[in-house]
C-alpha positions as CSV (number, residue, x, y, z in Angstrom):
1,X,34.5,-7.1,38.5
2,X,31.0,-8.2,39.4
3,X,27.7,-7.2,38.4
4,X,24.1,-7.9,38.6
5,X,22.7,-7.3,34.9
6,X,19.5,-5.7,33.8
7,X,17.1,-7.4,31.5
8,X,18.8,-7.6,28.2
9,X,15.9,-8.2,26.2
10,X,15.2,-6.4,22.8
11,X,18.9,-4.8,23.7
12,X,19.9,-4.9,20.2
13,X,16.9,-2.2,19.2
14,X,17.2,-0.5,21.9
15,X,21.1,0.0,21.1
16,X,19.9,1.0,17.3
17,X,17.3,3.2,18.6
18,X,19.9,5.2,21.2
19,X,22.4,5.7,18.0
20,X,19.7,6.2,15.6
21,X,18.3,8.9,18.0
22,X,21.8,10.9,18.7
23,X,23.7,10.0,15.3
24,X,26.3,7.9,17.0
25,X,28.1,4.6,17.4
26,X,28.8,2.9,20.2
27,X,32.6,1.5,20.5
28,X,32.5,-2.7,20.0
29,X,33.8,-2.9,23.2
30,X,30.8,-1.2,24.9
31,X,28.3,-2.4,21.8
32,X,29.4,-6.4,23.3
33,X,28.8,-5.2,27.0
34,X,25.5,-3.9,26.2
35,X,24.5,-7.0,24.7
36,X,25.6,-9.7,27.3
37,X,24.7,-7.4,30.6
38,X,22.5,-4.3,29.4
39,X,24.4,-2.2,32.5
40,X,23.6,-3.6,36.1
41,X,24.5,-3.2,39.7
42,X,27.9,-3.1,41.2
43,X,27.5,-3.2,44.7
44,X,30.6,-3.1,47.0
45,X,32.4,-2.4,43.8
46,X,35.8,0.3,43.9
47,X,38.6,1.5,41.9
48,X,41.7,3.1,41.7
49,X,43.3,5.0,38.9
50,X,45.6,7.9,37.9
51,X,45.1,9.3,41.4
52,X,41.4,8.5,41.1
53,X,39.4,6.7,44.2
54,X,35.4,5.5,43.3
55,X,33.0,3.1,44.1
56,X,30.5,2.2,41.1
57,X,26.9,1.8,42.0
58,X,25.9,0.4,38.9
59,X,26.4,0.7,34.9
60,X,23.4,2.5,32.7
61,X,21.2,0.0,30.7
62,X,19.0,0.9,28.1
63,X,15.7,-0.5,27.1
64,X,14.2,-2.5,29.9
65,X,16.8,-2.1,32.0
66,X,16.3,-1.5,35.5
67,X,14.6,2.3,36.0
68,X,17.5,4.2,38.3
69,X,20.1,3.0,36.2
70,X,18.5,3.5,32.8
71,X,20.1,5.9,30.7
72,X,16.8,7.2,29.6
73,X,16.8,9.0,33.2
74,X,19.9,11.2,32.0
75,X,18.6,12.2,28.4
76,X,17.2,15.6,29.2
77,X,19.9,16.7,31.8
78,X,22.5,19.1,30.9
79,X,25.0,16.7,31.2
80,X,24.3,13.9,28.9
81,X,23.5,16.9,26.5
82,X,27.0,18.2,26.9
83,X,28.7,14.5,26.4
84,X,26.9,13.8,24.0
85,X,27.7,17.3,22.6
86,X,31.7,16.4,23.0
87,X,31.4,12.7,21.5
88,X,31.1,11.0,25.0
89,X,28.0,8.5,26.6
90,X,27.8,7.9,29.8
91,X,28.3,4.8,31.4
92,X,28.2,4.4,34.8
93,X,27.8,5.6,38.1
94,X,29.1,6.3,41.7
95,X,27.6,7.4,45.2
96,X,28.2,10.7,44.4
97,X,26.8,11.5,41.5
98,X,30.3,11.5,39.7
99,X,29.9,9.7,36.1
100,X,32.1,7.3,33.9
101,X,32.3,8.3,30.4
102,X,32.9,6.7,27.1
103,X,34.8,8.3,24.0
104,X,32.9,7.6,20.9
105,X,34.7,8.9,17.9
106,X,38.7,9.9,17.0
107,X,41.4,9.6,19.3
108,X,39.1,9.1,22.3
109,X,36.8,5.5,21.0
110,X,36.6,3.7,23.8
111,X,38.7,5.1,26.0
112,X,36.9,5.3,29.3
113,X,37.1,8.7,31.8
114,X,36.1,10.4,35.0
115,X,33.1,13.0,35.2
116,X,33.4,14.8,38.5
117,X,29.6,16.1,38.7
118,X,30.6,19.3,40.2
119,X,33.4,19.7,37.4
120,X,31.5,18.4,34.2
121,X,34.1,19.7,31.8
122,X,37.1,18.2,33.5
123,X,37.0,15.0,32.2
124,X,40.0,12.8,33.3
125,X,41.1,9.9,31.1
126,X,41.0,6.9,33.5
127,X,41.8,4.3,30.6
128,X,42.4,3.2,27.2
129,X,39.4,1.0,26.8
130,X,36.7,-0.6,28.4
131,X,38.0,-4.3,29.1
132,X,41.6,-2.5,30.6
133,X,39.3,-0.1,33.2
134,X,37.3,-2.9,33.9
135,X,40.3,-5.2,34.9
136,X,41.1,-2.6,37.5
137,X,37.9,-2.6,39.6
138,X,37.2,-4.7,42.8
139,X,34.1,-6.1,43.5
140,X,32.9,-7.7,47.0
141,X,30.9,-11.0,46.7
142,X,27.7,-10.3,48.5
143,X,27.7,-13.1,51.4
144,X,24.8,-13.0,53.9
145,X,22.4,-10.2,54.2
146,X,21.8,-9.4,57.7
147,X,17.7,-9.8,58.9
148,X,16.2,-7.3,60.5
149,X,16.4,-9.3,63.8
150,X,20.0,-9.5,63.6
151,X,20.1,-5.9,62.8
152,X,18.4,-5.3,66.0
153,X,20.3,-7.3,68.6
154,X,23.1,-5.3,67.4
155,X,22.0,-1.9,67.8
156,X,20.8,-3.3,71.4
157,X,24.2,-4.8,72.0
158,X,25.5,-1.2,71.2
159,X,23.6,-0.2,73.7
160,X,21.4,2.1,70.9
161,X,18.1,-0.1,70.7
162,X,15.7,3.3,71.2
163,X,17.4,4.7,67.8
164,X,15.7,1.9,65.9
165,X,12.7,3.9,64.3
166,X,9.3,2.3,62.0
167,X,11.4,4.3,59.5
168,X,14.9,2.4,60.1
169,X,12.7,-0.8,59.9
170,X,11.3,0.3,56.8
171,X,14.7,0.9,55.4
172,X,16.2,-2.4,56.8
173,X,13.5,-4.3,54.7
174,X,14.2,-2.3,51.5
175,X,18.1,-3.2,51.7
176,X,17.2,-6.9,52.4
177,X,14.5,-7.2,49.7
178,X,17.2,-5.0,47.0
179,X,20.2,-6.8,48.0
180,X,17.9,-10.5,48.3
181,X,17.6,-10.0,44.3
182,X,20.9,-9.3,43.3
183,X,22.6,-12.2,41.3
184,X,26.3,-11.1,40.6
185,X,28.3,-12.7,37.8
186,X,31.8,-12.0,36.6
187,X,32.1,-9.5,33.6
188,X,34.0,-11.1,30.9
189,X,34.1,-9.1,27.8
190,X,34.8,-10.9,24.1
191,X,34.9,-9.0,21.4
């Protein structure tokens, strides 16, 4: 799997502070992935297991981590409340708004599972540990990023050129200036 990590800085704190604050401790596994990527992005990132289908838009960092994927976003919502509550943390993200979990105590450190966000207390083991679920994901390299004037000659070659909007350019720019800064690098867990 690929990811482009947050700024890892201070991380060990930060990881103190978060187990410190919720009487916890993070599994090894995840303790070792905090420290070497603090979370990131995972664009163009899927995978499938038990029955399962997801993308991943990126993992939760803590500390100075990057602000829509910082778990400090989660820590009033009912949800991280509830995991918390059941000896969970969550992880990770997809496009829907579905969450991947992590089992912090008994039977359960470690072991990583599904959080449908319409079914928040059906969580679905995916996977015995971090390392083993992260084997089974897919990333895409991210290869050219098309310009905006490439992005126009299409939609004109489509035969759509009076669909492109100030607000489509707008958008265009924001993809090309996200996906511009994203520097993707192998996870490779060591524990």
């Amino acid at each position: 799997m690929l990811i482009s990590k947050f700024n890892n800085e201070n991380i060990e704190n930060a990881i103190q502070e978060m187990e410190n604050r919720y009487s916890l401790i993070f599994p090894e596994e995840y303790r070792i992935f905090l420290q070497k990527y603090n979370g990131g992005k995972t664009p163009d990132t899927v995978f499938r297991l038990k029955g399962i289908s997801s993308d991943i838009q990126g993992f939760y960092g803590l500390g100075k981590a990057d602000c829509n994927y910082n778990i400090s976003m989660l820590e009033n919502t009912p949800l991280f409340l509830d995991v918390i509550h059941n000896n969970l943390f969550p992880v990770a993200i997809n496009s829907l708004g579905d969450h991947l979990l992590i089992g912090l105590s008994g039977d359960n450190t470690g072991k990583i599972y599904f959080c449908y966000h319409d079914m928040p207390t059906k969580n679905r083991e995916l996977s015995s540990s971090l390392s083993a679920f992260l084997s089974c994901c897919g990333s895409q390299k991210i290869g050219h990023i098309r310009t905006i004037e490439e992005r126009i000659a299409d939609m004109e070659r489509m035969g759509k050129g009076n669909k492109i909007t100030e607000e489509k350019l707008k958008c265009w720019q924001k993809e090309i200036d996200e996906y511009s800064q994203i520097k993707q690098e192998k996870v490779i867990l060591k524990v």
